[in-house]
Backbone of each chain as ProteinMPNN parsed JSONL, in Angstrom:
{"seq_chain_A": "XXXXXXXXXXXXXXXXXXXXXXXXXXXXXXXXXXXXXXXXXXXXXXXXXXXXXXXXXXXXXXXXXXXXXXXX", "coords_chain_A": {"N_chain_A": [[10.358, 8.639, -11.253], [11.651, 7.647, -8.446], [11.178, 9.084, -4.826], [12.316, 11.297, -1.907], [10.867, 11.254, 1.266], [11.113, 13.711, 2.912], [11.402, 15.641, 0.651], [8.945, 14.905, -0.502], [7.411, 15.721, 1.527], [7.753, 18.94, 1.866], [6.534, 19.284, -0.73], [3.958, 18.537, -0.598], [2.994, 19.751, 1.217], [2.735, 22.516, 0.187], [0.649, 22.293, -1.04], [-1.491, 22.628, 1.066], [-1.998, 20.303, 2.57], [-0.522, 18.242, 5.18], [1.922, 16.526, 6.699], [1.765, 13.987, 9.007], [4.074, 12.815, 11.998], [4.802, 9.666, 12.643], [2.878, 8.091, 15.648], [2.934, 5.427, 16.229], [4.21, 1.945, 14.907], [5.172, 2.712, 11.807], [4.507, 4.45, 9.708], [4.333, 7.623, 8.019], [1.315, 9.916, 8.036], [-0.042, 11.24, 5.527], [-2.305, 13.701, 5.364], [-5.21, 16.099, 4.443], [-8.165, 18.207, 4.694], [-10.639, 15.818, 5.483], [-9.51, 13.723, 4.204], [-7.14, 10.731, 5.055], [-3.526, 9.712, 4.131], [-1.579, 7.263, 4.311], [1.971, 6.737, 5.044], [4.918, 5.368, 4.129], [7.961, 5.143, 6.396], [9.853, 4.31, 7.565], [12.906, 4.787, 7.278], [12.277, 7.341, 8.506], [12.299, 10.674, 7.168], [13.691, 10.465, 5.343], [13.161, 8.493, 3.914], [13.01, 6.799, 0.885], [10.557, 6.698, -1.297], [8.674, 5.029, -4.346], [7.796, 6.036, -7.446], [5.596, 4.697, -8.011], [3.772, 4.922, -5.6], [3.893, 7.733, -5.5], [1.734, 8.212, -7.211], [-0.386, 7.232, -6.126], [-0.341, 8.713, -4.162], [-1.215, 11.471, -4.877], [-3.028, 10.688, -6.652], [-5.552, 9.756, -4.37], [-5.719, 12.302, -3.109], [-6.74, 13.927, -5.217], [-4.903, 15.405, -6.773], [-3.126, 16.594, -9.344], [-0.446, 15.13, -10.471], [1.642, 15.145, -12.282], [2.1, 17.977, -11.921], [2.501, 18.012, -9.491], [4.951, 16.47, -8.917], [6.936, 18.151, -10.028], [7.104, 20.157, -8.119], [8.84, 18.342, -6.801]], "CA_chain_A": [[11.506, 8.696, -10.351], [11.393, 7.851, -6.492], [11.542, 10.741, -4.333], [12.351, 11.33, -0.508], [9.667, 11.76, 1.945], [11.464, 15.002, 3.066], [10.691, 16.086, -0.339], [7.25, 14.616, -0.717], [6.188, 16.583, 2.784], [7.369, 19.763, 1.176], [5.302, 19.523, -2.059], [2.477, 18.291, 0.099], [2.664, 21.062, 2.013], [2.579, 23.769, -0.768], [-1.365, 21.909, -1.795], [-2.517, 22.731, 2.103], [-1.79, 19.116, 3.39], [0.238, 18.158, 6.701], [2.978, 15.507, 7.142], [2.487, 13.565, 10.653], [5.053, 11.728, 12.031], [4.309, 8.482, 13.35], [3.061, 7.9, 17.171], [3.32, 4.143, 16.816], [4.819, 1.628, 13.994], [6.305, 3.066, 11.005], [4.046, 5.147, 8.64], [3.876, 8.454, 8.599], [0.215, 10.328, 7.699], [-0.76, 12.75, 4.695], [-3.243, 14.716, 6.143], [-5.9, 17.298, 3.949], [-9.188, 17.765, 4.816], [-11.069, 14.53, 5.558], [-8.544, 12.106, 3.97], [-5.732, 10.517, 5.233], [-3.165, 8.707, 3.235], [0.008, 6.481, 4.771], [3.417, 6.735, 4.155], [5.967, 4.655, 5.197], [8.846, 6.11, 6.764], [11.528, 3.476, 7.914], [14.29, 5.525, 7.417], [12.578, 8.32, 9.033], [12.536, 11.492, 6.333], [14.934, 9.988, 4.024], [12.656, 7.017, 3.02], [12.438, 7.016, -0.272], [9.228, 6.15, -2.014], [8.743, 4.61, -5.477], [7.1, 6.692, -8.432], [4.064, 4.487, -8.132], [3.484, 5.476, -4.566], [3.745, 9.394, -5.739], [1.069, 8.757, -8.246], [-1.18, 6.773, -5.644], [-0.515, 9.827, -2.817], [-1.762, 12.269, -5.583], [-4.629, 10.01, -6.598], [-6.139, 9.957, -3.135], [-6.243, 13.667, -3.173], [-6.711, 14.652, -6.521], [-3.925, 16.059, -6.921], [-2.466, 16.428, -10.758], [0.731, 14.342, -10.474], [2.53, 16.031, -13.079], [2.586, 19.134, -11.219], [3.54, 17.653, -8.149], [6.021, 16.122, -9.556], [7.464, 19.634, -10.733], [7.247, 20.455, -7.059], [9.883, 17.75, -5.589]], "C_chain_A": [[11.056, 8.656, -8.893], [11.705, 9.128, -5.9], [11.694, 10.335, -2.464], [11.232, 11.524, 0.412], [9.317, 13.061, 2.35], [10.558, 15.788, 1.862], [9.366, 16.365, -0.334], [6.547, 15.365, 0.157], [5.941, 17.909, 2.404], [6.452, 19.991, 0.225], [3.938, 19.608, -1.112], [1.772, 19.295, 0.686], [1.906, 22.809, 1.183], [0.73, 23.764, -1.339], [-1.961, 21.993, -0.242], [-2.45, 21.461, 3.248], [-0.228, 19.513, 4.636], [0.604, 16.557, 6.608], [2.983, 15.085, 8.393], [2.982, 12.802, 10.396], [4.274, 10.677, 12.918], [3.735, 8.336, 14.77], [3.28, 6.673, 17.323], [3.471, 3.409, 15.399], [5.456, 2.78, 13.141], [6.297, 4.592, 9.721], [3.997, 6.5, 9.122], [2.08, 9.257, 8.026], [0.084, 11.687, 6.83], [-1.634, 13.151, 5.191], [-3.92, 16.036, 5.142], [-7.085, 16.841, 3.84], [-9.832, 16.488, 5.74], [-10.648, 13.364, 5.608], [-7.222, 12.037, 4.563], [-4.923, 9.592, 4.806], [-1.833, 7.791, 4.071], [0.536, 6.289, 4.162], [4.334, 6.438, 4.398], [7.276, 5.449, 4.837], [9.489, 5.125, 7.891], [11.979, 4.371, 8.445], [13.63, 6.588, 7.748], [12.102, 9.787, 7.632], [13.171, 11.348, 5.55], [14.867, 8.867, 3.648], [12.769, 7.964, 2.005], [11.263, 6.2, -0.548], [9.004, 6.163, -3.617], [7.756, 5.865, -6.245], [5.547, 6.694, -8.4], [3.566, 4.94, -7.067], [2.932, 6.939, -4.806], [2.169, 9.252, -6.482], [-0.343, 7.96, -7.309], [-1.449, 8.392, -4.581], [-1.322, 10.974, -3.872], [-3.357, 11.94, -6.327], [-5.926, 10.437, -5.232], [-6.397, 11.83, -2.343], [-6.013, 14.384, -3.974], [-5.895, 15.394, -7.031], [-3.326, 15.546, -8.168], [-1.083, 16.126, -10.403], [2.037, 15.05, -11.54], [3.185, 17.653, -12.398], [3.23, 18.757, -10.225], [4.617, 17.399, -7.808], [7.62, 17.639, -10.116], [8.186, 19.855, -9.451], [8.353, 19.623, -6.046], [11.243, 18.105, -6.424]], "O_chain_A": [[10.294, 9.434, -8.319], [12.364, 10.039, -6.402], [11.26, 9.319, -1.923], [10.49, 12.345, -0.128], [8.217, 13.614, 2.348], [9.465, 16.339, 1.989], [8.745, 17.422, -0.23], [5.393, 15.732, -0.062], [4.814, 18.402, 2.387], [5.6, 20.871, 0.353], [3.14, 20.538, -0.992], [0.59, 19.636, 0.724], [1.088, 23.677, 1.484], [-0.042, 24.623, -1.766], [-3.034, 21.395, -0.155], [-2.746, 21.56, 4.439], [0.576, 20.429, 4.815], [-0.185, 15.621, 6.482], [3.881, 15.491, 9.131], [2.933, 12.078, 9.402], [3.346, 10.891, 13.697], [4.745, 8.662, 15.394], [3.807, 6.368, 18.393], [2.938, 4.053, 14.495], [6.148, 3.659, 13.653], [7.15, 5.301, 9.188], [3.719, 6.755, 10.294], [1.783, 8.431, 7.162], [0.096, 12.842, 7.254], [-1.732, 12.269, 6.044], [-3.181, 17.016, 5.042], [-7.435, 15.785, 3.314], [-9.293, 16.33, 6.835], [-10.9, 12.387, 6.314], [-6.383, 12.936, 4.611], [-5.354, 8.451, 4.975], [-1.013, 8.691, 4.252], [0.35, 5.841, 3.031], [4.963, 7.263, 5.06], [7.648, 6.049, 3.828], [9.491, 5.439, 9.082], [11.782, 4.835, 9.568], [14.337, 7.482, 7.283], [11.071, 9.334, 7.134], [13.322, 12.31, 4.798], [15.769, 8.164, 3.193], [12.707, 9.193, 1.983], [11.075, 5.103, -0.021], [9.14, 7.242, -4.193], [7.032, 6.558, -5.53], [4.676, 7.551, -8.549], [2.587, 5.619, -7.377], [1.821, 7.317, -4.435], [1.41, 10.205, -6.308], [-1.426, 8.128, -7.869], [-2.525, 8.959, -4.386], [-2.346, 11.342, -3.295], [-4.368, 12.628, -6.473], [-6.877, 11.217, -5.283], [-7.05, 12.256, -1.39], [-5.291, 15.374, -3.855], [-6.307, 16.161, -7.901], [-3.006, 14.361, -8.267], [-0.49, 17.106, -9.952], [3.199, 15.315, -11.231], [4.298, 18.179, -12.43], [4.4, 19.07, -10.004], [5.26, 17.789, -6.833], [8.818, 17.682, -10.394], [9.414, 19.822, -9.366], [8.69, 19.991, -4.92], [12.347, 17.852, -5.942]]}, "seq_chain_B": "XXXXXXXXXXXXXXXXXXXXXXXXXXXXXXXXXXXXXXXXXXXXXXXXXXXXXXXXXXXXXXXXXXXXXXXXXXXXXXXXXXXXXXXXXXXXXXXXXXXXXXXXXXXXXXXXXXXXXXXXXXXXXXXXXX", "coords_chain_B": {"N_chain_B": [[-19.19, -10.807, 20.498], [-18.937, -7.978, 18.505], [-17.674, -7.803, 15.42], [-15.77, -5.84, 12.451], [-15.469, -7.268, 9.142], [-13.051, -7.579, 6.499], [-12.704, -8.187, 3.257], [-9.992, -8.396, 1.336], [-7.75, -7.827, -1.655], [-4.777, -7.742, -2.329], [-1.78, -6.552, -4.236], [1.814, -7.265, -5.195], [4.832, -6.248, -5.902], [7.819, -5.918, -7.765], [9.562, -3.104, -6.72], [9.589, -0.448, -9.499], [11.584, 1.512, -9.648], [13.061, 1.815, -7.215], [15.852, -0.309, -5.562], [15.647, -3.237, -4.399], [13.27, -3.375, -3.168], [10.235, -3.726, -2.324], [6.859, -3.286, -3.073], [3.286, -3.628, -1.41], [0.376, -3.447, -2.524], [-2.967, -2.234, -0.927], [-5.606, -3.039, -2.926], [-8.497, -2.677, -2.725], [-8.467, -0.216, -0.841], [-7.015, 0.984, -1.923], [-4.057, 2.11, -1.186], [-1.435, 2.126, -0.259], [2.597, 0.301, 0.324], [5.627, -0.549, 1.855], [8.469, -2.981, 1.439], [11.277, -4.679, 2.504], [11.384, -7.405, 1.515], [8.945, -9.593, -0.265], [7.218, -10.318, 1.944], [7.724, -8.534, 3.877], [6.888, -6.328, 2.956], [4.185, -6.626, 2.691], [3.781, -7.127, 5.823], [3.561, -4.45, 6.474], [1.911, -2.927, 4.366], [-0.584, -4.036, 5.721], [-0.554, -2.822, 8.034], [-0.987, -0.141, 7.022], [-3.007, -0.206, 6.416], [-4.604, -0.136, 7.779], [-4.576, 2.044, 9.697], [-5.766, 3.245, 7.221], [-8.506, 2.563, 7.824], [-8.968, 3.588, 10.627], [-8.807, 6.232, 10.6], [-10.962, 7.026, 8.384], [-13.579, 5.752, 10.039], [-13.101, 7.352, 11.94], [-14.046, 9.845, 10.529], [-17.211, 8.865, 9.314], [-16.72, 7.813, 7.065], [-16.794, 6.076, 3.844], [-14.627, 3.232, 3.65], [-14.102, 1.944, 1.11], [-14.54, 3.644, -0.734], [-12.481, 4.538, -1.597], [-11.335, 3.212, -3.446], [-8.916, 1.58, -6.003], [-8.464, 2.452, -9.677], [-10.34, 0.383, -12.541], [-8.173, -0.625, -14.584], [-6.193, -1.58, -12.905], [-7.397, -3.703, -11.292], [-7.713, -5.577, -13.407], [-5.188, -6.503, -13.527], [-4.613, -7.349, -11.683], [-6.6, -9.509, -11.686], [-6.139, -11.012, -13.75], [-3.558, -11.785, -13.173], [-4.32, -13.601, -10.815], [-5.838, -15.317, -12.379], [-4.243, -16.829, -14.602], [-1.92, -17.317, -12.599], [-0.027, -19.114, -10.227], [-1.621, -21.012, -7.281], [-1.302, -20.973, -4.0], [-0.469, -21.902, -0.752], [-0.393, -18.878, 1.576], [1.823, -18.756, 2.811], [4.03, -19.994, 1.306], [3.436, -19.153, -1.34], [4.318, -16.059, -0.62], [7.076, -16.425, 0.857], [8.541, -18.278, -0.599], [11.79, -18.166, -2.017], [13.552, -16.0, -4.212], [13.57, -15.083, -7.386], [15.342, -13.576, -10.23], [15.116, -10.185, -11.491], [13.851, -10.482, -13.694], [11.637, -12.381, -13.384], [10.066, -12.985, -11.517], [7.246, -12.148, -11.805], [4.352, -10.811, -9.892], [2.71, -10.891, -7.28], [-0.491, -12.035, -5.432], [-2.259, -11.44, -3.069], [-4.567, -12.834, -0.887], [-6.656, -11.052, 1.259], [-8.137, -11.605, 4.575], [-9.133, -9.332, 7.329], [-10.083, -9.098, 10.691], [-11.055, -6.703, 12.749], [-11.352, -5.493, 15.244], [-11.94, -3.953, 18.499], [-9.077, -4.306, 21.112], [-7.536, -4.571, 19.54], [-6.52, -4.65, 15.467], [-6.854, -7.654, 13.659], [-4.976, -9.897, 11.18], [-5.594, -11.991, 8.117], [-4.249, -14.558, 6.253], [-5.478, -16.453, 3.962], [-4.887, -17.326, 1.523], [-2.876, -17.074, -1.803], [-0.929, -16.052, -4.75], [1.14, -16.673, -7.979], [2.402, -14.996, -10.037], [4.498, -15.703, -12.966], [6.809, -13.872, -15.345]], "CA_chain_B": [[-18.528, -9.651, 19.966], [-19.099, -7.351, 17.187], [-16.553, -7.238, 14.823], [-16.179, -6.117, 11.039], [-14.632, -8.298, 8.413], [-13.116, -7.234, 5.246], [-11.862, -9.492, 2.419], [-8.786, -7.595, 0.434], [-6.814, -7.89, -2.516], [-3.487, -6.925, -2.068], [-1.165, -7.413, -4.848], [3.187, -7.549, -4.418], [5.606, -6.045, -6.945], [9.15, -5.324, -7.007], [9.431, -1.603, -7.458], [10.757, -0.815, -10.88], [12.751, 2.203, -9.639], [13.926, 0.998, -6.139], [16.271, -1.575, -5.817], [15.395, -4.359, -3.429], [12.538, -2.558, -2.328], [8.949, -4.55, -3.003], [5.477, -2.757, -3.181], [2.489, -4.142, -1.624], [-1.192, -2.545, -2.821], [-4.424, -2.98, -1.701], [-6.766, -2.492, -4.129], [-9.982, -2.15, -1.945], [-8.365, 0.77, -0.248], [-6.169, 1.959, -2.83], [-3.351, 1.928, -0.204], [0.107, 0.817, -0.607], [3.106, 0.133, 1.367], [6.537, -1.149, 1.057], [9.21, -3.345, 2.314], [12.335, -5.419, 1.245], [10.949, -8.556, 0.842], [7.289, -9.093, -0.172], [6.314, -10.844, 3.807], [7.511, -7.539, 4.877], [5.581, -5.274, 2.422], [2.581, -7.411, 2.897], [3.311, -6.744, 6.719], [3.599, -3.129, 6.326], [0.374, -3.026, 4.13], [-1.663, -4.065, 7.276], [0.02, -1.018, 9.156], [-1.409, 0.742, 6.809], [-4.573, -0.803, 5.99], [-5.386, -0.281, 9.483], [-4.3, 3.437, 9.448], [-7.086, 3.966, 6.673], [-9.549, 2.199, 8.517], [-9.18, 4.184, 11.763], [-8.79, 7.2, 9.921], [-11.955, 7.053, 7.753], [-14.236, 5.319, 10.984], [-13.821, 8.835, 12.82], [-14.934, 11.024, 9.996], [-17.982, 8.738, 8.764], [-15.835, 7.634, 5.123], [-16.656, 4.217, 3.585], [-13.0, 2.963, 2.993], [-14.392, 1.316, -0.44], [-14.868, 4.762, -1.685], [-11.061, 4.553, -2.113], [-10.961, 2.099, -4.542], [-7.839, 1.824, -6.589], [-9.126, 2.149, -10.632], [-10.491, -0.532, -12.974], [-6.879, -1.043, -14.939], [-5.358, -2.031, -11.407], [-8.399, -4.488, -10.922], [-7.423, -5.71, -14.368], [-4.23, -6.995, -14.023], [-4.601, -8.357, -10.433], [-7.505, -10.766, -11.83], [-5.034, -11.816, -15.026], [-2.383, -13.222, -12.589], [-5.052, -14.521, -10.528], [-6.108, -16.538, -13.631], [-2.808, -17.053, -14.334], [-0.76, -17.869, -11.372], [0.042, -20.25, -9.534], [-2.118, -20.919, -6.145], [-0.898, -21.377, -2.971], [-0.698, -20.761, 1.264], [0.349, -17.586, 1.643], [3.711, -18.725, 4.003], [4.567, -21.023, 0.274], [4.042, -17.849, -1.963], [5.364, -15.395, 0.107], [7.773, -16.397, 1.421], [9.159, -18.447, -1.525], [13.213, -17.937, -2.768], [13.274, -14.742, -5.085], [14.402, -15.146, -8.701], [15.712, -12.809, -11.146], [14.346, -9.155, -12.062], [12.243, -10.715, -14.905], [10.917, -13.806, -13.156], [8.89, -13.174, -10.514], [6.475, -10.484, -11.98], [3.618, -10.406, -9.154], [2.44, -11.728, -6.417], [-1.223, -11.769, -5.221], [-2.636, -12.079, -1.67], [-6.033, -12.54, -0.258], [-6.329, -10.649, 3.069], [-9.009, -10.826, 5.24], [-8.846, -8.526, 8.104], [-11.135, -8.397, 11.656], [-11.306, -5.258, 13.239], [-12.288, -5.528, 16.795], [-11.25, -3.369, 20.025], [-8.547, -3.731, 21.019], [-6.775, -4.725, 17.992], [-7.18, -5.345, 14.277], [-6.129, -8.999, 13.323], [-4.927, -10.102, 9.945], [-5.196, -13.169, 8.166], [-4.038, -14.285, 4.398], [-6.058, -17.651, 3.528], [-4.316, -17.734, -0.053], [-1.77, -15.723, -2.521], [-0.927, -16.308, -6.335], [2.454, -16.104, -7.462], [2.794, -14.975, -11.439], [5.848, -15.595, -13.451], [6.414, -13.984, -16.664]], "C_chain_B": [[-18.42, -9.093, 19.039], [-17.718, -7.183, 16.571], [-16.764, -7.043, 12.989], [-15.136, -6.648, 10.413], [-14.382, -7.637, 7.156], [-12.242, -8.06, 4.448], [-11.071, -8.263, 1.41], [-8.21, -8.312, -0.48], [-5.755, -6.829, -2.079], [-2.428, -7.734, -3.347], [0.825, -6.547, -4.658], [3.651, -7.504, -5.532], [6.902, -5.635, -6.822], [8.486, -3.56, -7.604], [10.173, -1.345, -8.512], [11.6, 0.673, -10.907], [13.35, 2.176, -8.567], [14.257, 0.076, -6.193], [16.295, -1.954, -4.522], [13.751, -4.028, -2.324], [10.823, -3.734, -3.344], [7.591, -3.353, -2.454], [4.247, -3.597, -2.503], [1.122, -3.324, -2.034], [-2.023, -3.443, -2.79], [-5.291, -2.149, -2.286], [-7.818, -1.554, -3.723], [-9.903, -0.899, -1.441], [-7.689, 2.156, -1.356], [-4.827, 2.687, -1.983], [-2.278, 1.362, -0.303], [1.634, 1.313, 0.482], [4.307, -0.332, 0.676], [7.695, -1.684, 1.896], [10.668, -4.232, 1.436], [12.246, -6.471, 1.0], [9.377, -8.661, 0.763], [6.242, -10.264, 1.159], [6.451, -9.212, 4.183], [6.451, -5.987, 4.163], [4.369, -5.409, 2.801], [2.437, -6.913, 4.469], [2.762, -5.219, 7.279], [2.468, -2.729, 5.784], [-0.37, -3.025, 4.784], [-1.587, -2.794, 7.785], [-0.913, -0.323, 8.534], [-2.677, 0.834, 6.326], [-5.225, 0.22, 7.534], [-5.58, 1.671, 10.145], [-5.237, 3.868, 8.754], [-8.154, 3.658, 7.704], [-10.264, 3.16, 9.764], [-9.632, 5.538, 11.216], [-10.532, 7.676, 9.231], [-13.229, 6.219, 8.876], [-14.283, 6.835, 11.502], [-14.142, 9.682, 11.987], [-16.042, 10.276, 9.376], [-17.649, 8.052, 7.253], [-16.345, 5.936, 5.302], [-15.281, 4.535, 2.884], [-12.679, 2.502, 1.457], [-14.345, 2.649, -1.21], [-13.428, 5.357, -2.196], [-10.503, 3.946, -3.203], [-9.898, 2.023, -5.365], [-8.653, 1.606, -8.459], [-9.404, 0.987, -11.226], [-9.068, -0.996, -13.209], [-6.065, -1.931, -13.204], [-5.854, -3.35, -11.209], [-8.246, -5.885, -12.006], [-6.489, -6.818, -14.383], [-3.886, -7.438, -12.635], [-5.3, -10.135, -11.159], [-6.471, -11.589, -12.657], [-4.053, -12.719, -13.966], [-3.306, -13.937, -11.503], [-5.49, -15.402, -11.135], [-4.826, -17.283, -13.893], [-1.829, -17.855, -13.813], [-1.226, -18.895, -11.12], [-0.666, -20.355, -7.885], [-1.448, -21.322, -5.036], [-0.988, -21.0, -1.377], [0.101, -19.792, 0.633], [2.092, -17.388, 1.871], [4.53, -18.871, 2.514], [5.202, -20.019, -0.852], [4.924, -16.9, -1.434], [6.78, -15.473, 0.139], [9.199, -17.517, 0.275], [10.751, -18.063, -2.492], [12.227, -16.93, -3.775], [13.963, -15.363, -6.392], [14.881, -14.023, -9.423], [14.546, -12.115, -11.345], [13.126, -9.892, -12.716], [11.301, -11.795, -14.611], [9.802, -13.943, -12.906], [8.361, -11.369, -10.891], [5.284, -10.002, -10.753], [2.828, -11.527, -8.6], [0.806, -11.621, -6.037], [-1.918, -12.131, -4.091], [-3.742, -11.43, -1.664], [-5.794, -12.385, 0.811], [-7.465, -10.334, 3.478], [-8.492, -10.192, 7.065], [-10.285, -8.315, 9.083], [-10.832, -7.252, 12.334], [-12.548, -5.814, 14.281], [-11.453, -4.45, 17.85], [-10.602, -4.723, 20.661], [-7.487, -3.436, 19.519], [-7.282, -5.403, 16.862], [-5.677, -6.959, 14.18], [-6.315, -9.404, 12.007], [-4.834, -11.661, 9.942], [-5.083, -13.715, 6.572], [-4.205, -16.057, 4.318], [-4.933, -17.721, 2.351], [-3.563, -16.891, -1.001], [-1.646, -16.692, -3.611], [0.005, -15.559, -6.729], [2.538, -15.946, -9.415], [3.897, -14.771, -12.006], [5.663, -15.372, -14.642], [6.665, -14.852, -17.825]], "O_chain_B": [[-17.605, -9.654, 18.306], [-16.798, -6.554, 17.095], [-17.531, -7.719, 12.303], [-14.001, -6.606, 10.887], [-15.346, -7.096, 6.615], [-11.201, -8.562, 4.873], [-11.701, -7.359, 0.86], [-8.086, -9.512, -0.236], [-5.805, -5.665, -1.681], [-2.263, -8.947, -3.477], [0.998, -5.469, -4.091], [3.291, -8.328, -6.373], [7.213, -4.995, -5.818], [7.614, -3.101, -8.341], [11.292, -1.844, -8.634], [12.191, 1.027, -11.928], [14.505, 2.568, -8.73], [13.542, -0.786, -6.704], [16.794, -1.293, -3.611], [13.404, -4.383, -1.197], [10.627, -4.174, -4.477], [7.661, -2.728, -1.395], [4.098, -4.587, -3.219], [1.154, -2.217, -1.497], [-2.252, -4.473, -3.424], [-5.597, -0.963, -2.17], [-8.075, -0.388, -4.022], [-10.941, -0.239, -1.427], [-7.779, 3.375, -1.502], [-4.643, 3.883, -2.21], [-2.149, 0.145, -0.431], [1.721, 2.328, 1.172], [4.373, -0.536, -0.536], [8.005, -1.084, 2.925], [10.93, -4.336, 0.238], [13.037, -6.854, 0.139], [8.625, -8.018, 1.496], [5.1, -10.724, 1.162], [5.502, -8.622, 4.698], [5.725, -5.118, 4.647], [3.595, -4.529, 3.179], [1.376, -6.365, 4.767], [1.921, -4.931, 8.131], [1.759, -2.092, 6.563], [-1.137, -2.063, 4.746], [-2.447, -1.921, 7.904], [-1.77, 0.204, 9.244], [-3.271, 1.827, 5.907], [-6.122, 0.988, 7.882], [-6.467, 2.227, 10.792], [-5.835, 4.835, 9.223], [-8.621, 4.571, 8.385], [-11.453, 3.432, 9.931], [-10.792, 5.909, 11.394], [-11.137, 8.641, 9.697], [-14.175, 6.047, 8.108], [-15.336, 7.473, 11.495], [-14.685, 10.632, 12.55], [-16.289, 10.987, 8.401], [-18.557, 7.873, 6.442], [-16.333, 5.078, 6.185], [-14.885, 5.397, 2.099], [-11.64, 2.578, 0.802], [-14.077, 2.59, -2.41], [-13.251, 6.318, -2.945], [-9.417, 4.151, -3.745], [-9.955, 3.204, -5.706], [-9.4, 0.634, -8.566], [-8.794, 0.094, -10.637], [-8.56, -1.685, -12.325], [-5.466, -2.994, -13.039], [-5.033, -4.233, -10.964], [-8.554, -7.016, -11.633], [-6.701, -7.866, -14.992], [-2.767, -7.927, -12.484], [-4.835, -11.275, -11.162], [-6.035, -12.677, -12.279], [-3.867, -13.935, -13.958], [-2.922, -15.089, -11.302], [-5.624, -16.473, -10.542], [-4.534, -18.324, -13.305], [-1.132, -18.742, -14.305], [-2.241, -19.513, -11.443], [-0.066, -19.583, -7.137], [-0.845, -22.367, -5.282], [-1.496, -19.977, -0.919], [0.88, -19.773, -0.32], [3.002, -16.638, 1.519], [5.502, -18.141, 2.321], [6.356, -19.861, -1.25], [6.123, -16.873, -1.713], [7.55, -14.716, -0.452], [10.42, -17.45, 0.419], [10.636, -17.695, -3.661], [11.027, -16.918, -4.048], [14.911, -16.137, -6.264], [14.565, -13.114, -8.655], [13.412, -12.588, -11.415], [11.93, -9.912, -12.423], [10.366, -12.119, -15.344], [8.852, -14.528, -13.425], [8.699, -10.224, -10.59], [5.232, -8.781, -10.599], [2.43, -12.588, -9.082], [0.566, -10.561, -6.615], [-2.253, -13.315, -4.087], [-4.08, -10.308, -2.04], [-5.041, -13.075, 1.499], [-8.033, -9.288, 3.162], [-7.606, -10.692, 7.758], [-11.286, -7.71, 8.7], [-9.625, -7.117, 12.131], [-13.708, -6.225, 14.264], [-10.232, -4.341, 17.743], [-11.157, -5.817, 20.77], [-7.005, -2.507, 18.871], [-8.091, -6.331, 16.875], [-4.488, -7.151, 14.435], [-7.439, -9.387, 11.504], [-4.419, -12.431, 10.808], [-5.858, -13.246, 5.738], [-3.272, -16.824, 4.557], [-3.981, -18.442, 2.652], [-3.798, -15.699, -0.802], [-2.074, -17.846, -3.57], [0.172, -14.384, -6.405], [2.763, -16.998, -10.012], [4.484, -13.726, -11.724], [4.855, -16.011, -15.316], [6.101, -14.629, -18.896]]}, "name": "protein", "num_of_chains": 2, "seq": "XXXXXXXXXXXXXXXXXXXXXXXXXXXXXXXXXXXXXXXXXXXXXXXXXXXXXXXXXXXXXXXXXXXXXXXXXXXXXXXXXXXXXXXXXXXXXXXXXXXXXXXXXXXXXXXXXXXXXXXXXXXXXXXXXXXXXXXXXXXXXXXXXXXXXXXXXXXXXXXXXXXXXXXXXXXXXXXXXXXXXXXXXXXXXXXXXXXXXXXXXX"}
């Protein structure tokens, strides 16, 4: 299931990561540790983002997808 | 002028739970993006290509160490075998067909990276129908 970005920043947040917002084009930046992942954000906080996206943002920082998933 | 070059796979899907919404991923980075037609995913991709790049340059990161898994790698090459070849503008930008038609798209992107700006450029794409 797609989910909101809103959403997605919460969860993100709960594993230690940080949601920036954009300073220039469109994406905004996962943020934990070392890595940083992009996340487009059109609409702002009320993009939505596809399933596969979720399971790429959880890839890129190991993050068990199933749980995360729990979490939006 | 020093600059570095990187050759990408990026491959272009609709999303199969947004509607009108297309996917692009590249592989090399493991990086994906998204837009409503697949020129503008593909442009959006860059954005964010470019976003790893910077990103992983100030802490020391090779960007390869992102890699998206084998399976992914998998089923790019298949519609590269597959598909149909063409410029990029031809695929791309190509009339849309029906849900089941147009299963995936595949673009070669190389990308310089110089101060001040990175510049993209897509030699060739591969357009698979199921």
């Amino acid at each position: 299931m797609p989910a909101r970005l809103r959403d997605i920043r919460r969860a993100f947040e709960k594993y230690g990561g940080t949601i920036v917002e954009p300073t220039s084009g469109s994406h905004f930046k996962a943020v934990r540790g070392s890595i940083t992942f992009p996340l487009p954000g059109g609409n702002g906080l009320r993009t939505e983002l596809s399933d596969k996206y979720i399971h790429l943002l959880c890839r890129a920082f190991g993050i068990d997808v199933t749980e995360f998933k729990r979490l939006l | 002028m020093h600059h570095d070059v990187y050759n990408l796979w990026v491959t272009v899907q609709r999303a199969p739970d947004l509607r009108g919404i297309w996917l692009a991923h590249c592989l090399d980075f493991d990086v994906m993006s998204q837009g409503s037609t697949p020129r503008e995913a593909v442009s959006m991709v860059c954005e964010a290509i470019d976003i790893v790049l910077e990103a992983d340059r100030a802490v020391g990161r090779d960007p390869y160490e992102r890699r998206a898994p084998e399976s992914d790698w998998a089923e790019m090459f298949e519609a590269v075998r597959e598909g149909e070849p063409g410029a990029f503008a031809d695929v791309i930008d190509r009339p849309i067909g029906d849900e089941d038609e147009d299963r995936f798209l595949v673009v070669a992107l190389e990308i310089f990276v110089r101060a001040p700006a990175t510049e993209f450029r897509t030699p060739v794409a591969f357009r698979q129908s199921a």
